[in-house]
N, C-alpha and C positions, 0 to 999 in steps of 0.2 A: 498624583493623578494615575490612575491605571492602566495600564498597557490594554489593548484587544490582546487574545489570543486569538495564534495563528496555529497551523496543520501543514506538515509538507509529509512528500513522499516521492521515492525519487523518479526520476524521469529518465531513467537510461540505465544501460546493463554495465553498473558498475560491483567490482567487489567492497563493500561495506558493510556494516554489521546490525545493517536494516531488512526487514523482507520488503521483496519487491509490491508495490498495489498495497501496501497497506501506510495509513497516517497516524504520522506520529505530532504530539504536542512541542512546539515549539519554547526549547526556553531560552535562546539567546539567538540574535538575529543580527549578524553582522554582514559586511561588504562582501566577502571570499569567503565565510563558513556561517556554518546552521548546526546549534547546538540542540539535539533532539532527545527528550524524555522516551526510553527507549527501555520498558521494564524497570522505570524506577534510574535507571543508569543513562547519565550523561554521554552523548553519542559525538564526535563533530563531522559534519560533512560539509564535502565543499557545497556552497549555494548553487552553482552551475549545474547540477545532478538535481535539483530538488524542483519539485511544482509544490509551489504555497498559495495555501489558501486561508480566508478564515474561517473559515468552519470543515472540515470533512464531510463530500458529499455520503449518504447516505444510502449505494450503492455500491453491489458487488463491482469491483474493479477487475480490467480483465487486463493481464497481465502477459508479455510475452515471456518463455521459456527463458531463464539466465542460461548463459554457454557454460557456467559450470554449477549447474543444477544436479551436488549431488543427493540431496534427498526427497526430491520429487520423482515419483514412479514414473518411467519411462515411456509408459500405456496412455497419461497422461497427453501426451502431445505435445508441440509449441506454443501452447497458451493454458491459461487458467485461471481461475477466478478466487479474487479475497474476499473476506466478508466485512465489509464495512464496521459491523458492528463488534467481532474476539479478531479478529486477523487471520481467520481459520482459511485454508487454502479448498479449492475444488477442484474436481475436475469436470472439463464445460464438454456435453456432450452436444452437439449442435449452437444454435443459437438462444437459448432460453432467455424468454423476454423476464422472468424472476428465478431464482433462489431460494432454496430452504437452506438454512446451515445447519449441518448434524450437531454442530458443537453448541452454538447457542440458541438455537432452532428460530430465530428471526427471518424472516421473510421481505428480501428486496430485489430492488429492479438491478439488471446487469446494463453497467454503464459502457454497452457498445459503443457510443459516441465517441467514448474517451479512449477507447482501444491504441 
């Protein structure tokens, strides 16, 4: 019988070797870790950092600044936004109710709800 697939992505400003706001394919789902397809490469995190879902909403994700964000432009601010669809990062200049992504030029709603 088939498993569903699942999508997590983490929930708190931890260092791990995921970008913050963006879902990743779940491939192993245990009690205290989440094995996450991550480029092709086998990822573990603990589950307690993670929001799973089965599906990834289809919305730019709005993300708070990690405390050690070294390669986000600092012009940027305390927040910014993933692209739901390449993982591509933005910067949110007010409250924009959509998104264009320069990278994969897709056009979606920004999930302030989920801020």
């Amino acid at each position: 019988m088939a498993t569903q697939q699942q999508w997590a992505r983490l929930n708190t400003d931890v260092d791990v070797k995921v970008r913050r706001g963006a879902w990743y394919r779940i491939l192993k789902l245990g009690p205290l870790e989440v094995v996450l397809d991550v480029r092709g490469k086998q990822v573990p995190v603990p589950r307690p950092f993670l929001e799973i879902e089965p599906r990834p909403p289809m919305k730019w994700a709005v993300v708070r600044r990690p405390s050690r964000a070294a390669r986000l432009p600092a012009s940027w601010g305390s927040v910014y936004a993933v692209c739901p669809n390449c993982r591509e990062r933005a910067k949110l200049e007010g409250r924009p109710v959509t998104l264009r992504c320069v990278r994969c030029n897709g056009s979606f709603a920004v999930a302030w709800d989920r801020e």
